[in-house]
C-alpha positions as CSV (number, residue, x, y, z in Angstrom):
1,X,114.7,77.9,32.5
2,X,110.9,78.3,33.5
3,X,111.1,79.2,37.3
4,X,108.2,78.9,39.6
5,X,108.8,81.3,42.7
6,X,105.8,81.1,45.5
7,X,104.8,84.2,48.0
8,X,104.2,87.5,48.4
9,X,106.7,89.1,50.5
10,X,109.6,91.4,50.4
11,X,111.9,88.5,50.7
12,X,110.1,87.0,47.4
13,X,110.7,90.5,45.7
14,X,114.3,90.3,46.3
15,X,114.5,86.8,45.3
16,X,112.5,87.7,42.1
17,X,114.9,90.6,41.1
18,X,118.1,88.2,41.7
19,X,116.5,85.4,39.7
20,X,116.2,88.1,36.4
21,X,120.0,88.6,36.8
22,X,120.4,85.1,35.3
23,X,120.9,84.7,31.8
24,X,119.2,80.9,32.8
25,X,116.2,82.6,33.2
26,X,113.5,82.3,30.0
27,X,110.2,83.2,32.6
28,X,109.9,83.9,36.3
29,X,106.2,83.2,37.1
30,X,105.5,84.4,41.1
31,X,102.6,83.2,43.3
32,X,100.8,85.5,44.5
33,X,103.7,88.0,44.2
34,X,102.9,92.1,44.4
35,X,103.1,95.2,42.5
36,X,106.7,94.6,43.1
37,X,107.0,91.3,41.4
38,X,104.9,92.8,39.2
39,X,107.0,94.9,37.8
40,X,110.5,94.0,37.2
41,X,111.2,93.0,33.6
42,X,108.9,91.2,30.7
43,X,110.1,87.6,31.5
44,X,107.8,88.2,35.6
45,X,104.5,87.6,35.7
46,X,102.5,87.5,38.6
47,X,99.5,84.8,38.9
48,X,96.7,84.5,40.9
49,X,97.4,81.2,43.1
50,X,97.9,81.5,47.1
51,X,101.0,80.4,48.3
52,X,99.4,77.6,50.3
53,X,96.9,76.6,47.8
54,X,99.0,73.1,47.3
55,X,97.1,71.6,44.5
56,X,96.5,74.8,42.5
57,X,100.6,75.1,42.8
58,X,101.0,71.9,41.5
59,X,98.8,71.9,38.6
60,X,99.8,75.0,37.2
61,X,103.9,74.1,37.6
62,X,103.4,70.7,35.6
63,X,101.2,72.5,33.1
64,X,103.8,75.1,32.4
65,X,106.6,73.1,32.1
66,X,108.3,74.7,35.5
67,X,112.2,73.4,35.3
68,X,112.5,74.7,39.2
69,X,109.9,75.7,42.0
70,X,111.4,77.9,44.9
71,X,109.4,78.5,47.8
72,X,109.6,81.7,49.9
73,X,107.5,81.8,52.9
74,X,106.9,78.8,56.0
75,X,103.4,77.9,55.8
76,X,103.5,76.1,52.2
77,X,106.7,74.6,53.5
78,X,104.5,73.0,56.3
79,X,101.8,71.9,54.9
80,X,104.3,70.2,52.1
81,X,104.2,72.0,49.3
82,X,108.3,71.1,48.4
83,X,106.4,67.0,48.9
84,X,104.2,67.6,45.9
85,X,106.3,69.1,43.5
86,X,108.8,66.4,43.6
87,X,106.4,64.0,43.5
88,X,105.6,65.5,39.7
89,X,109.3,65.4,38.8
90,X,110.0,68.9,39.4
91,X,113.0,70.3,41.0
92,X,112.4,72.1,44.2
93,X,114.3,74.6,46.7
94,X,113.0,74.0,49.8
95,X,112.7,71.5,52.3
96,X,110.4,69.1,52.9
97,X,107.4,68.7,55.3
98,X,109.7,66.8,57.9
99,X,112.4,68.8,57.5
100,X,110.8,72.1,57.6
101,X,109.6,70.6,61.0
102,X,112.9,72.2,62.2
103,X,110.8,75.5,62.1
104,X,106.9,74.4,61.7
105,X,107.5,72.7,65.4
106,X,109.9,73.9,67.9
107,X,109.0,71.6,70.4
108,X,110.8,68.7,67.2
109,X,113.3,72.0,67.1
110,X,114.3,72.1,70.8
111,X,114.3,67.9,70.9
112,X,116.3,67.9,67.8
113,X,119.0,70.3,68.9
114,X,119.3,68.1,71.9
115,X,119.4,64.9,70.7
116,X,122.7,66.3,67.9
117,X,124.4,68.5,71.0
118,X,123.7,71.9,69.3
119,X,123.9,74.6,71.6
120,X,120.4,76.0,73.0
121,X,118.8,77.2,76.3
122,X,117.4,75.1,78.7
123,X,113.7,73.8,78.1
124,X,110.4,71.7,78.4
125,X,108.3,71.0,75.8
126,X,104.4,70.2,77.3
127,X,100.6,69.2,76.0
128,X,99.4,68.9,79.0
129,X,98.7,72.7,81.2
130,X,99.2,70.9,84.7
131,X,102.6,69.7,84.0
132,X,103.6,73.3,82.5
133,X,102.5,75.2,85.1
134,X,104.1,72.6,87.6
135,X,107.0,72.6,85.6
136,X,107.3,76.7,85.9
137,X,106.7,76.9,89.2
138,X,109.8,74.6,89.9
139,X,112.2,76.6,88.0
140,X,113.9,79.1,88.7
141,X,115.1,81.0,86.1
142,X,113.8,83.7,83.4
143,X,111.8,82.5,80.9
144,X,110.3,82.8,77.3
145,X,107.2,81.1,76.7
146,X,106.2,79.6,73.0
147,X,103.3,78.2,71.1
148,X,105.2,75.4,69.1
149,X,103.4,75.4,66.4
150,X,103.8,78.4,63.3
151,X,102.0,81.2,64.8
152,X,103.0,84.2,62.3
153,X,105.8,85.3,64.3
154,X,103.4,86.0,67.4
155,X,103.3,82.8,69.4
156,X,106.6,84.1,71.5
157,X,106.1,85.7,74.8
158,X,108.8,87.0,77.3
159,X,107.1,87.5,80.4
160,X,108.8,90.0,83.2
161,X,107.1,88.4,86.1
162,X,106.3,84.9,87.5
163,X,102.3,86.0,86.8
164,X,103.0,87.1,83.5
165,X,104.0,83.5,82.8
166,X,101.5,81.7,84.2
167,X,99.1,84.4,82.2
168,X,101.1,83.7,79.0
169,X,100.7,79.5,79.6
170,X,97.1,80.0,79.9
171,X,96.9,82.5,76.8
172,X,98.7,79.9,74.5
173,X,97.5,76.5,76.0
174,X,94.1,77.3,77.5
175,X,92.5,80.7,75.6
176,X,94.2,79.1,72.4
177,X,94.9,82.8,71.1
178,X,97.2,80.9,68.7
179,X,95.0,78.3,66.9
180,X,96.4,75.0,66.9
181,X,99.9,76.4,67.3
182,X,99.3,76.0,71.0
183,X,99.0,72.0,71.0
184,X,102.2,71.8,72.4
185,X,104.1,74.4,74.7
186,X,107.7,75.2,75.3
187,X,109.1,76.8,78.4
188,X,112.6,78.1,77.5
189,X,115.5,79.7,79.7
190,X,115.7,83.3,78.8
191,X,119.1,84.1,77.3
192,X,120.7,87.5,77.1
193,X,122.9,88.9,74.3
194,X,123.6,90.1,71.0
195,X,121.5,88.2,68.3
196,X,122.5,87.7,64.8
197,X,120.9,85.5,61.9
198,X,123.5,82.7,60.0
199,X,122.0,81.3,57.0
200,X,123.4,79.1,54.3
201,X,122.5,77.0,51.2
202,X,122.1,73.2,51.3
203,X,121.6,70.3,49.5
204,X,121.2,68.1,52.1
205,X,124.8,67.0,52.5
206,X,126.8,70.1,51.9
207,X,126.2,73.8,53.2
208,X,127.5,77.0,52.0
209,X,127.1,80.0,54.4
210,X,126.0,83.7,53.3
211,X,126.9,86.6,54.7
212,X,125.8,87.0,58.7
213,X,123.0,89.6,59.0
214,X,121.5,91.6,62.1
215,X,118.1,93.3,62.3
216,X,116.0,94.9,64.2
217,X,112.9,94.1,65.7
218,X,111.4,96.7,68.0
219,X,108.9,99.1,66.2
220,X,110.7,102.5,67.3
221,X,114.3,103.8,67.1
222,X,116.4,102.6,70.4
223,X,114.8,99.3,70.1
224,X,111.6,100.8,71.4
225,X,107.8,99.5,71.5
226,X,106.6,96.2,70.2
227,X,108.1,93.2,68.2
228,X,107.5,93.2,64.8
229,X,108.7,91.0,61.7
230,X,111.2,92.7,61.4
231,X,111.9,97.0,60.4
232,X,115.6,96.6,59.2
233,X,118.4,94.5,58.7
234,X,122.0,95.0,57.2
235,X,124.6,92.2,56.1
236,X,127.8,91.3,56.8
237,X,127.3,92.1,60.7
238,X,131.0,92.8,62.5
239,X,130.0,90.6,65.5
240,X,130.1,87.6,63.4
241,X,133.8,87.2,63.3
242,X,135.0,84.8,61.0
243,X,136.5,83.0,64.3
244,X,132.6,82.7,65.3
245,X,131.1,81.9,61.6
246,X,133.6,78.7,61.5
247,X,132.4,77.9,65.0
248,X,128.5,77.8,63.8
249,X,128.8,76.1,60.1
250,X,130.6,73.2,62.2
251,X,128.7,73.1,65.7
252,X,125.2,74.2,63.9
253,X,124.5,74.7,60.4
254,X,126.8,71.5,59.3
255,X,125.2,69.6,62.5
256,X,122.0,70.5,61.5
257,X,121.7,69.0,58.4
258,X,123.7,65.9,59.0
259,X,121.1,65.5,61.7
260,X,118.2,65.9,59.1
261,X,119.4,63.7,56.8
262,X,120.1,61.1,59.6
263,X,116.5,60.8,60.8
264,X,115.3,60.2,57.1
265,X,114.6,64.4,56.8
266,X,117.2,65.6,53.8
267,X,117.3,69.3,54.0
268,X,116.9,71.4,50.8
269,X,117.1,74.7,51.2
270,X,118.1,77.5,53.4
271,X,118.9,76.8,56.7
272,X,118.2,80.0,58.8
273,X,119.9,79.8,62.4
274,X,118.9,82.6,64.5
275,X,121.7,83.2,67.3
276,X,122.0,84.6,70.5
277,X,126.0,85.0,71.2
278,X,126.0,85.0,75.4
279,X,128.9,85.1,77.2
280,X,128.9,81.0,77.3
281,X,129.3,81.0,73.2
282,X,126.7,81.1,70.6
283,X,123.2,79.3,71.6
284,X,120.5,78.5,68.6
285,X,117.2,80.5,69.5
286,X,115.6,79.2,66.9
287,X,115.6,77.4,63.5
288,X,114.0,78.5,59.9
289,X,113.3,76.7,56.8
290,X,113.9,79.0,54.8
291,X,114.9,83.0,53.4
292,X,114.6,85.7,56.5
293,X,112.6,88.8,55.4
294,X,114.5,91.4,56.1
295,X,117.8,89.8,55.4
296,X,117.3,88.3,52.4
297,X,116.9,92.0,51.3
298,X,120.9,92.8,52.4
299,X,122.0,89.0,51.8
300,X,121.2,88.8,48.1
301,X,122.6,91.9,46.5
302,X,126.2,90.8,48.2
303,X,125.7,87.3,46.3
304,X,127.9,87.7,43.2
305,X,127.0,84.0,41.9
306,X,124.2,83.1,39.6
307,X,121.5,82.6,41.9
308,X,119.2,80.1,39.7
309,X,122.8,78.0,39.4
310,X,122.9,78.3,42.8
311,X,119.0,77.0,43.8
312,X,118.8,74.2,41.0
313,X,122.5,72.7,42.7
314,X,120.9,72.6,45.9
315,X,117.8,71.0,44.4
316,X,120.0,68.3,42.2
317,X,122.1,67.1,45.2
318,X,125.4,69.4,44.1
319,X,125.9,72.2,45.9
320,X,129.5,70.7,46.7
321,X,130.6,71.1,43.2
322,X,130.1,74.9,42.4
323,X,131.6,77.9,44.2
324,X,129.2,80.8,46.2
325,X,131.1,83.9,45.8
326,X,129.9,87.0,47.7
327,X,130.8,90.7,47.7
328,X,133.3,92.1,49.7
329,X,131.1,95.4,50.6
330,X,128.1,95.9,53.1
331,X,123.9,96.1,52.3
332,X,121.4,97.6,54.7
333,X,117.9,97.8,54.5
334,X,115.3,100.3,55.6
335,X,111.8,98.9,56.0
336,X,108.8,101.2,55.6
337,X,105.7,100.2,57.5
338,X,101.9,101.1,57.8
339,X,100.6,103.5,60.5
340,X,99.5,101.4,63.5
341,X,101.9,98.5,62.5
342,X,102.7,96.3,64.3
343,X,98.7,96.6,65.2
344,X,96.1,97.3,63.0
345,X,97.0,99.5,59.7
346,X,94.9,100.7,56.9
347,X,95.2,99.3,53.6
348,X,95.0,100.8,49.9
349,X,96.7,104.3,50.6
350,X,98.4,105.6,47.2
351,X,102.5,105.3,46.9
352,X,104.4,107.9,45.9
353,X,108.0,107.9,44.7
354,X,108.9,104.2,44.4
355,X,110.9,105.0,41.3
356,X,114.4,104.9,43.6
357,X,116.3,102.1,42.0
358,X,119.3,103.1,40.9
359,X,122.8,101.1,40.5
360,X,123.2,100.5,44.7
361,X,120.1,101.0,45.8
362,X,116.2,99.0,45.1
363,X,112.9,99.6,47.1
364,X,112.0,96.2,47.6
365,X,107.9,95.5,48.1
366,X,106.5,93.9,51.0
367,X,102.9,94.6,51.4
368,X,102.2,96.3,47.9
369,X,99.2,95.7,45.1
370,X,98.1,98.1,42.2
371,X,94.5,99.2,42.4
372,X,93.6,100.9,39.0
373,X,97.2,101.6,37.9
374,X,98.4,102.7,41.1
375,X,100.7,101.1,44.0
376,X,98.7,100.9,47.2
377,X,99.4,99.9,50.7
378,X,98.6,96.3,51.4
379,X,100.3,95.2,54.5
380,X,102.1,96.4,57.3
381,X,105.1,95.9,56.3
382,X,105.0,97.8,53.2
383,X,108.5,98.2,51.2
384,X,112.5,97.3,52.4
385,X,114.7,99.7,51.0
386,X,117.9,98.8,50.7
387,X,121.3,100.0,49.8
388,X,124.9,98.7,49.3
389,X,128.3,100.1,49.1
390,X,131.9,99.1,50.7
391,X,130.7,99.7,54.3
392,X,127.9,99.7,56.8
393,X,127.9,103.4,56.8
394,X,127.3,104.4,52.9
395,X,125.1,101.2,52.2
396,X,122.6,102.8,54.7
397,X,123.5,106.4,53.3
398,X,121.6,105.2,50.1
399,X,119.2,103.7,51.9
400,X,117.9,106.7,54.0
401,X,118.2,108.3,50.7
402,X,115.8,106.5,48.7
403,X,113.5,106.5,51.9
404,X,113.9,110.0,51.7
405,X,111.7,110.0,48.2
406,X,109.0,107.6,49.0
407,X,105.8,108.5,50.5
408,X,102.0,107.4,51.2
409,X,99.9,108.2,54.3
410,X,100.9,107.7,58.0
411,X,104.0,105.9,57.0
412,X,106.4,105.4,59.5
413,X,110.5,103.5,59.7
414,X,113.3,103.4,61.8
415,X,116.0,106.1,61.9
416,X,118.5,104.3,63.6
417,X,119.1,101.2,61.4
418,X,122.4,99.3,62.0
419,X,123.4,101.2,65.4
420,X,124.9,98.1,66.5
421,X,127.5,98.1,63.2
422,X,128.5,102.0,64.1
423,X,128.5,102.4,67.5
424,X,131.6,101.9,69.3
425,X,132.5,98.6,71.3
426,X,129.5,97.0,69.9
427,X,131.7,94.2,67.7
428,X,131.8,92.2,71.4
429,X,129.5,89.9,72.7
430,X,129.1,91.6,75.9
431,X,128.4,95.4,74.1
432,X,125.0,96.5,75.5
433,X,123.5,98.9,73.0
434,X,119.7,100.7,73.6
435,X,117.3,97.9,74.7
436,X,119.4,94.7,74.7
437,X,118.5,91.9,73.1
438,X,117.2,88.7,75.4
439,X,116.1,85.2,73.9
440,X,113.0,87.3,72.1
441,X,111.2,85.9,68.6
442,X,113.8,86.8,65.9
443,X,112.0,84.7,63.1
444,X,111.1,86.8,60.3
């Protein structure tokens, strides 16, 4: 099969190096992709087309003969991408434009969830800063304050005073800091809690649920400093029990899509609920459209099915007639950032060491090109390494170790990756481990 895979991420790496464990697979073409992509095995090939460029996507699957287009990141989801590929006859994983709504729009998001009764924090959705402001002023609980619209992860702000709310309203509905994402404003009750990140497969009708995965967000070990997309994850997390992972495939994930294909919006895809467990049960922060980035670096080396059989039944309507089998063990994943990240970063600084892979462990690129023959920098999030074994504790063993090898300039990661899964008493929902979580951006 001729597989079209779009993006340029770590999460597109991972998804590229699972694709080439098919024996389905006759070429993997990946838009943009990175030295990563790059380089896996002669049937990849990188080419030039932006993940967003729409028609350039669509001319070059239907003039290669693409039997299945899978798209990584959210903004080609958005803008409809998954639209105009079915519209040539090609089968697609990925929603939508209207579904992928779900996570292009959380003010549709927050309405949606309470028109179905899925569990989520109090709210008001506004376009209009008056009524906002009125609206914040009458409340009287903690809040988080969010651009609707897809903002790269940064339209989320948790203010610790009344004035840093009103400052944050007038940043994202006033200043516009976040473009057009700021159209519409939502004022959410602040939860408090352990967070972890569901996802499953779908067709539309049927979903089958991965392992549950936790990361971290906070730049600095003891979930220090500043939110970033993410600087570790590791899959399956103990607080999920399987007691709260039947809960959420019914009350959620299952709702979800029903819901979808109610209002004319047939999910295809991956369904990506990011959960904050309080101690009233599991509420939805948030909704993606799609893979996580990092968890699809711990998720897919525990997937022990084909993964190309398991995209093209979700893209045929058939998910219900095959089996998802998973590993029994644990993954974890290290990610390796530029200097400055989560702010500014240089780019282009040389790689050294990236030859780690080994039979339980891959450095997975992020934000990675080759300039003359050499892996450089390109991103702040530069590589996810990851490692698997029987537990928790020696996946991230052979994680650190790989880490260990790799260098480039000002690089710096997280030594504390997966606390939550070792430290004592932190499988219950009311465990309190450095800097606990509240209802902060977990999309990734």
């Amino acid at each position: 099969m001729r597989i079209l895979l779009v993006g340029s991420g770590g999460r597109e790496h991972a998804l590229a190096w699972k694709l080439t464990g098919s024996p389905r697979l006759e070429q993997l073409w990946v838009a943009p992709g990175n030295a990563g992509t790059a380089r896996l095995d002669d049937r990849v090939k990188n080419v030039a087309i932006a993940a967003d460029d729409v028609d350039g996507l669509v001319a070059f699957a239907s003039t290669n003969a693409i039997g299945l287009a899978v798209i990584g990141p959210e903004a080609p989801l958005a803008r409809g991408l998954g639209d105009a590929l079915r519209s040539t006859g090609i089968a697609v994983f990925g929603p939508n434009r209207a579904a992928a709504e779900i996570e292009s729009s959380k003010a549709f998001s927050k309405d949606f969830m309470a028109r179905h009764g899925i569990p989520t924090a109090r709210y008001g959705v506004f376009r209009d800063h008056t009524e906002a402001l009125r609206h914040l002023l009458s409340i009287d609980y903690p809040v988080v304050i969010k651009a609707s619209g897809l903002a790269a992860g940064k339209g989320v702000i948790v203010p610790a005073c009344a004035d840093e709310a009103e400052a944050a309203l007038r940043q994202i509905m006033l200043d516009r800091e976040f473009g057009e994402a700021g159209d519409e404003a939502v004022i959410e009750e602040r939860l408090t809690g352990p967070e972890v990140s569901v996802l499953a497969f779908s067709d539309g009708h049927t979903v089958r649920v991965m392992p549950p995965a936790q990361d971290h967000k906070r730049v600095g070990d003891g979930d220090t400093g500043l939110n970033t997309g993410g600087m570790g994850a590791y899959a399956p997390a103990p607080i999920a029990t399987p007691e709260l992972i039947a809960d959420v495939t019914r009350s959620v994930l299952q709702t979800t899509i029903d819901g979808l294909r109610a209002e004319d919006r047939p999910f295809v895809g991956v369904l990506y609920a990011g959960l904050m467990l309080t101690p009233d049960g599991p509420r939805v922060l948030e909704f993606n459209a799609r893979f996580g980035d990092p968890e699809t670096q711990v998720i897919l080396p525990l997937l022990e099915s084909d993964l190309v059989e398991v995209l093209l039944a979700c893209a045929e309507g058939r998910l219900g007639d095959i089996d998802v089998n998973w590993s029994q063990g644990a993954a974890a994943c290290v990610v390796m950032a530029s200097e400055g990240y989560p702010g500014p970063y240089p780019k282009d600084l040389p790689i050294a060491g990236l030859d780690q892979a080994t039979t339980d462990a891959f450095v997975f690129h992020a934000g990675t090109r080759e300039l003359a023959e050499q892996v450089v920098t390109a991103g702040g999030r530069v590589l996810a390494v990851s490692g698997w074994g029987v537990d928790i504790r020696s996946a991230l063993d052979r994680a650190y170790a790989a880490v260990g090898s790799i260098t480039f300039a000002g690089m710096h990661f997280r030594r504390d990756i997966g606390w939550r899964a070792l430290v004592r008493g932190a499988g219950s929902a009311g465990a309190r481990g450095p800097g606990a979580s509240t209802s902060a951006p977990m999309s990734s």
